[in-house]
C-alpha positions, 0 to 999 in steps of 0.5 A: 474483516467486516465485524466493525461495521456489524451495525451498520443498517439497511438504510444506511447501505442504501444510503452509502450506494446512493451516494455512490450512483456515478450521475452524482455530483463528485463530493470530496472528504478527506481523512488524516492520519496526523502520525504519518511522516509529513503531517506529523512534522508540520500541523499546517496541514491540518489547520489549512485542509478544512478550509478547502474543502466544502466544509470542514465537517469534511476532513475528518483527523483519525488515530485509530482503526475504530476512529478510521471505520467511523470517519469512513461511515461518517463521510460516505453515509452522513455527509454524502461524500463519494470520493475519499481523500486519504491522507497519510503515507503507504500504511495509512493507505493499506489501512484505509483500503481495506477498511472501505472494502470492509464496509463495502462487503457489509453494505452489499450484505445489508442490501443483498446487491453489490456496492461500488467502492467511492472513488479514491484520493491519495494524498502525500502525507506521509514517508516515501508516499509510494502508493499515491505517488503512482497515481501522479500526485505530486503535491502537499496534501493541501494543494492536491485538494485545491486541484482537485476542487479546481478540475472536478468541481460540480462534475459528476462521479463519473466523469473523473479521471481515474486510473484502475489499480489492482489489489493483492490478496494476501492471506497467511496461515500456521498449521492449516489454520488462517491468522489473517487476511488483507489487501494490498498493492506491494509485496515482499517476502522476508527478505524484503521485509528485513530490509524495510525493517533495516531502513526504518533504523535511519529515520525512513525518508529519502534520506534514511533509504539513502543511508541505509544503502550506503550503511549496508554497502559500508557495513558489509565490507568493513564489519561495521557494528550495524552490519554485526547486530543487523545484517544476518536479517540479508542472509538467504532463508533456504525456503522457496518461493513458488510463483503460478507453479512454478518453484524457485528452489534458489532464491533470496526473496521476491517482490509483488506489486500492481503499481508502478514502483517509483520513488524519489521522482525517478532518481531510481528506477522504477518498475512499471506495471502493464495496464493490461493484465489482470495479476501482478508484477512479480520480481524473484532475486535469484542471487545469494552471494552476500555481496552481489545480494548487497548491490541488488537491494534496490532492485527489490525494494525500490524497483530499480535494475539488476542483472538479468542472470541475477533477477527474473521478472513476471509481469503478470503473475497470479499466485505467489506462495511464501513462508516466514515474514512479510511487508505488505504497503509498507507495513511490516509482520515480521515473526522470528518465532518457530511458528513464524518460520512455518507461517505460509504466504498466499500473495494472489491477484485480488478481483477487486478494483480501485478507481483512483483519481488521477492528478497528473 
């Protein structure tokens, strides 16, 4: 997780956790990932975001993870920038997370004392933008940086406002042996993640999840051809899911998150997440009929009501364990292999800390 920011130098650190002392004028870079949803559908966005920032050395555009990791060393080391704007969708924001608790672990290493992550900007640009909808951005990328400028503007580091946000560490082995490690904010098991792959097949957006909800209702009661080819993906696994101990032996999957799940400015329901507990929101579905499964698929993608005999809630879980598939932000891994059936999931709640700035 730390190997791409093996070069970076003991000066460098110091310089990175300088930056970050909270006496420090707030300084805003921004980064851009041009392929999500919205930055890809108009490039006026990235014509008008450097010119409102400081400079336009300030909005960095990147299409890789390495193009990422340099941004990042670029924006918080040479320039002095204490604040990042991410603007992309959910992915982009997984990726981007993860990158700056990478860089943050190597600077601590190089400095042998910790280094504080830079306060974080989410920016919607990209599909359902679930992630920085939860910190009350509601506005274009451009326009949230104006905002931005207009109430912070010469204040110090720590006098933003921001909101504190959990993370979910989830790592996953096959045979004893780990394959991968990461952070995140959402969860979902297999099932979940079928799902998510299902919905991508019509155009993602609110108007793919809306068709895809309507698709699946339809399919499954008349046969359709999308019901034919995809809705075994529905099927229950048989596998159980074991939260805190505690062993679900019947069940079609679960989700986790630490933030607040709400979409479509509030058209469906949204889970809300305590603010005071130290783990995660967890939401197992209990039911495994078919039809009823139907009518509670926004209940775990999207967080909206079910019946309670149907979906149990735990607000405040540390360790959800899972084998198969996954999503994670957004971001689908998803193995249909024999190895992937004995893939073993460890969702727990993460120490780390995200100090996002608030925009509402």
């Amino acid at each position: 997780m730390t190997t791409a920011f093996s070069g970076l130098t003991p000066e460098a650190a110091g310089a990175l956790l300088q930056n970050l002392a909270p006496d420090r004028p707030a300084r805003l870079g921004v980064i851009t990932n041009p392929f999500s949803r919205t930055n890809a559908r108009t490039r006026l966005y990235d014509q008008l975001l450097p010119r409102a920032l400081n400079s336009p050395a300030e909005s960095v555009m990147t299409r890789t993870a390495a193009e990422l990791d340099d941004a990042l060393v670029q924006l918080l080391v040479r320039r002095g920038a204490n604040v990042i704007g991410l603007n992309g969708g959910d992915g982009t924001l997984h990726l981007g997370v993860n990158r700056l608790v990478a860089l943050c672990q190597v600077a601590s290493e190089r400095l042998g004392t910790p280094v504080p992550m830079p306060r974080l900007l989410f920016l919607n640009g990209g599909t359902l933008n679930i992630v920085s909808r939860s910190t009350g951005t509601s506005s274009n990328p451009v326009r949230t940086v104006v905002d931005f400028r207009r109430r912070f503007e010469g204040k110090r580091l720590s006098e933003l406002s921001t909101r504190e946000l959990r993370l979910i560490s989830v790592t996953e082995d096959v045979d004893g042996q780990q394959r991968r490690s990461q952070l995140g904010f959402v969860f979902g098991t297999e099932i979940v993640a079928n799902a998510v792959e299902m919905y991508t097949l019509f155009g993602e957006g609110y108007g793919g999840l809306l068709q895809f909800l309507t698709e699946v209702f339809v399919g499954y009661t008349v046969g359709t051809r999308m019901w034919r080819e995809h809705g075994w993906k529905l099927d229950p696994t048989g596998r159980p899911i074991r939260i805190d101990g505690h062993v679900f032996d019947v069940n079609l999957g679960a989700v986790a998150t630490t933030i607040d799940l709400a979409i479509a400015k509030g058209a469906l329901t949204a889970i809300a997440v305590p603010t005071h507990g130290e783990g995660f929101f967890a939401k197992v579905l209990l039911e495994t009929h078919p039809g009823r499964i139907i009518r509670l698929i926004p209940s775990l993608m999207v967080g909206s009501g079910g019946a309670p005999s149907a979906v149990m809630d735990v607000p405040d879980a540390r360790l959800l364990e899972a084998v198969g598939s996954y999503t994670l932000d957004g971001e689908l891994f998803i193995d249909r292999t024999p190895e992937g059936a004995r893939r073993r999931i460890r969702a727990e709640a993460s120490p780390f800390r995200i100090a996002a700035v608030k925009m509402s």
